[in-house]
C-alpha positions in Angstrom: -4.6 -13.8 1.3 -4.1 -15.3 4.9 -8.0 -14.8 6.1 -11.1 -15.4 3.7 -13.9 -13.8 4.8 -17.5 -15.5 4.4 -20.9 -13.5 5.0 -24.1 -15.0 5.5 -26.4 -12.8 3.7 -29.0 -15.4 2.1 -31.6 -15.4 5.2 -35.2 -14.4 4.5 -35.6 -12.5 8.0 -39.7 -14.3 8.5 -39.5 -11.9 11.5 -39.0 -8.8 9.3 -41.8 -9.9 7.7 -43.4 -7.2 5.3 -39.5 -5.8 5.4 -38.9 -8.7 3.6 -40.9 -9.1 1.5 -39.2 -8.5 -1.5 -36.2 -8.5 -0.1 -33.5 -10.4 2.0 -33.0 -9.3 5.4 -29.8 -7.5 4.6 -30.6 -5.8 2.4 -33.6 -4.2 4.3 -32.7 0.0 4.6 -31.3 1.4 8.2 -30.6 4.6 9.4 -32.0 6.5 6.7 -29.4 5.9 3.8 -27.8 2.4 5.0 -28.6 -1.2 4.7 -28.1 -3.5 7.5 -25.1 -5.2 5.8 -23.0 -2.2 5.3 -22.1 -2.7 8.8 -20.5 -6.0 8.2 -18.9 -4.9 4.5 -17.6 -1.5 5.9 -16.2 -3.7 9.0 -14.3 -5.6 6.9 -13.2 -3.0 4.8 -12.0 -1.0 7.9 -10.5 -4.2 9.3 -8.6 -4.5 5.8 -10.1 -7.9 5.4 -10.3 -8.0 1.5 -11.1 -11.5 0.6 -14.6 -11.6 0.8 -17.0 -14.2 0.0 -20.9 -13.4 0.2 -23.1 -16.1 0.4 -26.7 -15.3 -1.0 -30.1 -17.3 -1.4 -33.1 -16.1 -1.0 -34.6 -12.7 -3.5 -31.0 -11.6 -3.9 -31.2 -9.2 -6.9 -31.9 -6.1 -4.6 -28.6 -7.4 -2.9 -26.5 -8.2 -5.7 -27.4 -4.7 -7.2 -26.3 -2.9 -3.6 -23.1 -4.7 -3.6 -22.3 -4.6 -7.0 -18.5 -4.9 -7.5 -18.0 -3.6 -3.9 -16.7 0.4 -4.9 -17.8 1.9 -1.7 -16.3 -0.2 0.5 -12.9 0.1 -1.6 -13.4 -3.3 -2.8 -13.6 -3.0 -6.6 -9.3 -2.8 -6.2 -6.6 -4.8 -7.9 -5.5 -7.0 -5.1 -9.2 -7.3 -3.4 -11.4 -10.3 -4.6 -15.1 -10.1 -4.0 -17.1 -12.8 -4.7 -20.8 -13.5 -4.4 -22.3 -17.1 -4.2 -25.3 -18.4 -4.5 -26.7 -21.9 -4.2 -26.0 -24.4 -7.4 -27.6 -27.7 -6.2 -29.9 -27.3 -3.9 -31.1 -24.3 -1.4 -29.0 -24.0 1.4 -30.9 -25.4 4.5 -28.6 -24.4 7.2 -26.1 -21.8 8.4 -22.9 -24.1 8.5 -24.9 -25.9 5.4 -24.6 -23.0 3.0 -20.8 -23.0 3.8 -20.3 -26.7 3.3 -21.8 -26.5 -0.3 -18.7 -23.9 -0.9 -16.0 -26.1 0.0 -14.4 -26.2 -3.4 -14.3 -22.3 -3.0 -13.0 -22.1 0.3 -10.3 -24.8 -0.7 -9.1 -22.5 -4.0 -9.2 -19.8 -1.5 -5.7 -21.5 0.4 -6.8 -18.8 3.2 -5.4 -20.1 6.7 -8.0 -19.1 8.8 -12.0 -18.4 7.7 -13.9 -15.3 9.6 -17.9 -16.3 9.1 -20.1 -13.3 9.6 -23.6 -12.6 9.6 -24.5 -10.3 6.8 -27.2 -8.8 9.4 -26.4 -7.6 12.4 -25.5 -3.7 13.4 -22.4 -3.2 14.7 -19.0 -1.7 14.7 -16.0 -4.4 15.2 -12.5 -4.5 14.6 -12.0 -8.3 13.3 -7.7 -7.8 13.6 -8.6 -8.1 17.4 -10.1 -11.1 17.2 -7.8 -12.5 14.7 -5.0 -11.5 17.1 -7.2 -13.0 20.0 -7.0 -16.5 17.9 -3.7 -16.2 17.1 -2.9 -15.4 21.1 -4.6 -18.9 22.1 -3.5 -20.9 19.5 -7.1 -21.3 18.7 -8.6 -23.4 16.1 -12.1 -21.9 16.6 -12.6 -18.8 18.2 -16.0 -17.3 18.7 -16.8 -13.4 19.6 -19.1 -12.9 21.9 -21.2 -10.5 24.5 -22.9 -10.6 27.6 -26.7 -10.0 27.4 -29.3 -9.5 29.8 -30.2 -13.0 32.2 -33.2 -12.7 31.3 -32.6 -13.0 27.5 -30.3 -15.4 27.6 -32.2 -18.4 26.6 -32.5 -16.7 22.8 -28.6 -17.1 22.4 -26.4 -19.8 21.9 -25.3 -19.5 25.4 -21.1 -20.8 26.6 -19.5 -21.2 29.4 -15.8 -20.4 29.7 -12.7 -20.7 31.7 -10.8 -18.1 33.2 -8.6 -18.1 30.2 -11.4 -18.1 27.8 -11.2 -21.9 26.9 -15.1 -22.6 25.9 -15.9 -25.4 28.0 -20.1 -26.1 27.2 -22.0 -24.8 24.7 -26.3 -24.5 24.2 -28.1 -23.7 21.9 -30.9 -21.1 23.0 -30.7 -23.5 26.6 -34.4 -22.8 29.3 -31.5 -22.4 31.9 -28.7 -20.8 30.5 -25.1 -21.8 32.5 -24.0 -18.3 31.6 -25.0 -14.8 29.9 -22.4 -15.2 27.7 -23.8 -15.1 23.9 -22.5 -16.2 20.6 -22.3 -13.2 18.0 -22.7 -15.5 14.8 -19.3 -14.3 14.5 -16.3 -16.9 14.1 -12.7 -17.5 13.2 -11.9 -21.0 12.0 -8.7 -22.9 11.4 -9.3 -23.7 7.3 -8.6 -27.4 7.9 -10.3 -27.5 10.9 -13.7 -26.2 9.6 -13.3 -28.6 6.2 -13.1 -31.3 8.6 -15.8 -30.9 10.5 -18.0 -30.2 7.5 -17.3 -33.0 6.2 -17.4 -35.2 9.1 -21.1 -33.8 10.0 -23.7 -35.2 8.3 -26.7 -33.5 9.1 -28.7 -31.7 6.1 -29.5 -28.3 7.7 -26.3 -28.2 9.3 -25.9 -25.3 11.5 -22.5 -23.9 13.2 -25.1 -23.4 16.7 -26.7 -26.5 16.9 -23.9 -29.0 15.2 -20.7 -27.5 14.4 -19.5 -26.0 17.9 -21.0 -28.6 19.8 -18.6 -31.2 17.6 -15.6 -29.3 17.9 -15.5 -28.4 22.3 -12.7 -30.5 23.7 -10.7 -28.9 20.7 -8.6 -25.6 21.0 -12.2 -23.6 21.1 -11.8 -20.1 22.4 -14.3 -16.8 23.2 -13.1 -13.4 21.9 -15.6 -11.1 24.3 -16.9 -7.9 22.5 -18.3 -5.2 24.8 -19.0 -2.6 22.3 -22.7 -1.8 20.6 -24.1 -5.3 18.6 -27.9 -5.7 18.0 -29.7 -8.5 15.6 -32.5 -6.2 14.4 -34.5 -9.0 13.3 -38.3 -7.9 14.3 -40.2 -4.8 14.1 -39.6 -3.2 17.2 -36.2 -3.9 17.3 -35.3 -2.5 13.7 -37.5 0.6 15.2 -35.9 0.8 18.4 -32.7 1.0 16.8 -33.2 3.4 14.6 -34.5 5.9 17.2 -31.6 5.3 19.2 -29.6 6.7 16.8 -31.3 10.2 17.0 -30.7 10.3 20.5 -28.4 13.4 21.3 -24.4 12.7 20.4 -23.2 11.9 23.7 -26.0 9.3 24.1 -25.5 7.3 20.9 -25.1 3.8 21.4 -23.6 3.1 17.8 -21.7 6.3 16.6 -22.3 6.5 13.0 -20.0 9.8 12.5 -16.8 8.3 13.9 -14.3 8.9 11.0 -11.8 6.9 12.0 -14.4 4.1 11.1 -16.8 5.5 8.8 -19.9 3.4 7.6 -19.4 3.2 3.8 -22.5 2.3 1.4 -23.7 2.7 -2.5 -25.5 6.2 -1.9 -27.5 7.5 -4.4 -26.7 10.6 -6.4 -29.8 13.1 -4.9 -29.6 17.0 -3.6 -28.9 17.9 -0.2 -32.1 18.1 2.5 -34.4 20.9 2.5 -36.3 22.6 5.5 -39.5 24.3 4.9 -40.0 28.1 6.3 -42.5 26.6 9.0 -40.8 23.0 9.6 -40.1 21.5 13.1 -37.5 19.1 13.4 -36.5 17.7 17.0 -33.7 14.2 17.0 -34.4 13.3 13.6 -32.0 12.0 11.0 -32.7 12.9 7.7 -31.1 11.7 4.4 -30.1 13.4 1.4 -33.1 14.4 -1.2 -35.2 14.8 1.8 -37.7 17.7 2.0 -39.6 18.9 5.3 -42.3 21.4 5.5 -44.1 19.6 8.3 -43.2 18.5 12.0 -40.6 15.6 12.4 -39.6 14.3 15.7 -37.6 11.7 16.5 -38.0 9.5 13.0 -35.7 8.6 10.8 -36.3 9.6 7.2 -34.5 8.0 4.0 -33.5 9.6 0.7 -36.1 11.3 -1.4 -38.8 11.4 1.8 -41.6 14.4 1.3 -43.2 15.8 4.1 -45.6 18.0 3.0 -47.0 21.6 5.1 -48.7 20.2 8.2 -47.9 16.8 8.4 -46.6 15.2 11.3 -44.0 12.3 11.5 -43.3 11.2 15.4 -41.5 8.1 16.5 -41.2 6.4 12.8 -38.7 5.3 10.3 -39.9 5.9 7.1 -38.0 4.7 4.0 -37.0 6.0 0.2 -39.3 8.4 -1.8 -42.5 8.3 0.3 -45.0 11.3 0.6 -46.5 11.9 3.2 -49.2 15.1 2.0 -50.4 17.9 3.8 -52.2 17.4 7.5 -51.3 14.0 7.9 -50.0 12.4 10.9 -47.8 9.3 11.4 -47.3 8.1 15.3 -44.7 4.7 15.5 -44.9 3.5 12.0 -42.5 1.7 9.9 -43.3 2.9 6.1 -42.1 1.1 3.0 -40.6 2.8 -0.6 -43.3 4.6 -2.5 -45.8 5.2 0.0 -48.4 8.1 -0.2 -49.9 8.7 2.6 -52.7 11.0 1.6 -54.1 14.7 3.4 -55.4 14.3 7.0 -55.1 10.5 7.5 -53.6 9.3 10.0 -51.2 6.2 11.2 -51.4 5.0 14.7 -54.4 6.3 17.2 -56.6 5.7 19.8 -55.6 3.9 22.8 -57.0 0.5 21.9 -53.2 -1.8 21.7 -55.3 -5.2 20.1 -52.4 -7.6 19.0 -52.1 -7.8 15.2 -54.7 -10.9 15.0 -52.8 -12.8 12.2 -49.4 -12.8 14.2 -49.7 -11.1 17.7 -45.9 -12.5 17.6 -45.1 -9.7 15.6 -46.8 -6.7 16.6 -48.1 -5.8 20.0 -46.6 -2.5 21.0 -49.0 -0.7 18.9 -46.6 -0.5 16.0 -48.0 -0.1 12.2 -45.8 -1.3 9.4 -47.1 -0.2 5.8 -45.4 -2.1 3.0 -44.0 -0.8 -0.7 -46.2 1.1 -2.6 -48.7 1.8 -0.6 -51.8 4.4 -1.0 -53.3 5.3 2.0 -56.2 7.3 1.1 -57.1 11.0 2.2 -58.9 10.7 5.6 -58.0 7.4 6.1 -57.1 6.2 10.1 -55.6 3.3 11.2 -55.9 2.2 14.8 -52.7 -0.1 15.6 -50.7 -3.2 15.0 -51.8 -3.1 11.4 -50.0 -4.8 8.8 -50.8 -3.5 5.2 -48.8 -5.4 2.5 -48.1 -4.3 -0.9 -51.4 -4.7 -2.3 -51.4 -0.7 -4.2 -53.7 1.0 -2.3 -56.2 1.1 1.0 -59.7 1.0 -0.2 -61.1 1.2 3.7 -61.1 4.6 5.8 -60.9 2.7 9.3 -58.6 0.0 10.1 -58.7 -1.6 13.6 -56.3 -2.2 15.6 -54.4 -5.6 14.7 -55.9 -5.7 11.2 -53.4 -7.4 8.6 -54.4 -6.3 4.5 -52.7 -8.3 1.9 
């Protein structure tokens, strides 16, 4: 097969934090029955890229057991070959690193050209455009990319082209950016081109941002510029904010997710359709299969097997596989783990006090509470906001205060 695909899928995702937990950041649940890197498999399914490569590292058995021999994404078929790698010497300690100890692979491979994708981003992408876009410049690296807000700019590797897309300069995450023009994590390389520089670089956590583009400008190095819907939803209120957007009403969906032409394929798991209660409310919700709603939901996002009992509220939330939420409880901007019960009349985000979470205020600061796998919260319990509850069993407390962390 001409093009071997590679996809980065072994990143822990610190910022994801509880999310993560026990878990790799791909693997982490999205819009209620997905995980973030179904985007990137159904992409390449779509794109009828077959020759796929994943590359995992770190707590990859909820991954592997996703993926499995890739049947939902048409993968599993005679000519396809999927393949998932995981470190065999040492732990991979850079992007462009975890490639470089899969040389021997990508050599057996004798693909042309290598597309290296990030197994967690959300987006929809055709990669035959950008394969043609390489093709059309006689590239040897080309590297998709999107224009982002000024004032963002400096969290990108940030280029700098010419009016024929030549990529002239290159920084990495730059105080004052030349351009708003940022790298996807998304490149087609030359085969012998990237074994070269692989082997030329020398740096242990070698990383395609920092040391790999920088070492190949002056080369044929092109931009492919994607101007559709692409998000990293790598913190808390960015995996929130992009969920809600996808309840937003169909002509104001950022990332349409019931486009057949390119449908969103993923390992779904065999449960009975959604139920609605005599007295539920449900205003821009998505709800998954399994589902059943008595209470009031509003614009959450609820995953398979989800209970809201009579009377319980659920506003502004994502709230993942087979939790319970009982009978006059109410959940206000939360992000709930698997197997939660949250018991009668307590309630998740109040009061008007928006204290950072005091352990990382990096993380939470919007007045977001994120309850991790397994969790009890108890009957009557309240907490404030900014709270971080790991997966500990149960809440023994009744109050917590805003920016409280319980491990």
């Amino acid at each position: 097969m001409e093009t071997l695909a590679l996809i980065l899928a072994g990143g822990r995702g610190s910022r994801l934090d509880i999310l993560s937990e026990k878990r790799v950041k791909p693997a982490v649940p999205f819009a209620g029955k997905y995980r973030i890197i179904d985007f990137t498999l159904s992409n390449c399914s779509n794109s009828g890229i077959y020759n796929i490569a994943i590359l995992t590292q770190y707590l990859p058995l909820s991954l592997n057991e996703h993926i499995g021999v890739g049947k939902p994404w048409d993968f599993d078929r005679r000519d396809t070959k999927l393949s998932l790698l995981q470190p065999y010497k040492q732990w991979y300690s850079g992007t462009a690193d975890s490639v470089r100890q899969n040389i021997g692979y990508i050599e057996r491979s004798n693909a042309k050209k290598i597309l290296i994708l990030s197994g967690d981003h959300v987006y929809k992408m055709d990669y035959r455009k950008m394969l043609k876009t390489h093709e059309e410049k006689g590239a040897k690296l080309t590297i998709a990319v999107q224009e982002v807000p000024w004032e963002d700019a400096s969290r990108y590797g940030i280029m700098k082209t010419t009016a024929d897309g030549r990529i002239v300069e290159f920084a990495e995450k730059p105080e004052d950016p030349p351009s708003n023009l940022a790298s996807m994590g998304i490149y087609v390389f030359e085969t012998e081109m990237l074994v070269r520089a692989l082997e030329e670089l020398k740096e242990e956590d070698l990383d395609f941002g920092k040391h790999v583009i920088p070492h190949l400008l002056g080369d044929e190095v092109y931009a492919h510029v994607f101007k559709d819907y692409w998000k990293d939803v790598g913190t808390y209120d960015a995996y929130l904010d992009a969920n809600l957007e996808l309840t937003s009403t169909v002509d104001k969906i950022p990332l349409d997710m019931y486009d057949r032409s390119w449908r969103i394929y993923t390992r779904s798991e065999e449960l009975p359709a959604v139920k609605v209660g005599s007295k539920a409310e449900i205003r821009q919700a998505i709800i998954a299969n399994g589902s059943i709603v008595a209470g009031t939901v509003e614009r959450s996002v609820l995953s398979p097997g989800v209970d809201i009992r009579p009377g319980a509220v659920v506003k502004e939330s994502v709230i993942l596989n087979d939790t319970t939420v009982h009978e006059g409880a109410r959940i206000e901007r939360a992000i709930i783990d698997k197997e939660v019960v949250v018991g009668k009349n307590a309630i998740i985000g109040s009061g008007d006090d928006y204290t950072p979470n005091k352990e990382r205020p990096d993380l939470l600061e919007s007045g977001l509470n994120v309850i991790g796998k397994g969790i009890t919260v108890p009957e009557g319990a309240v907490l404030e906001r900014n709270c971080r509850i790991f997966s500990t069993g149960s809440i023994k407390e009744k109050r917590l205060q805003s920016g409280t962390t319980l491990r």
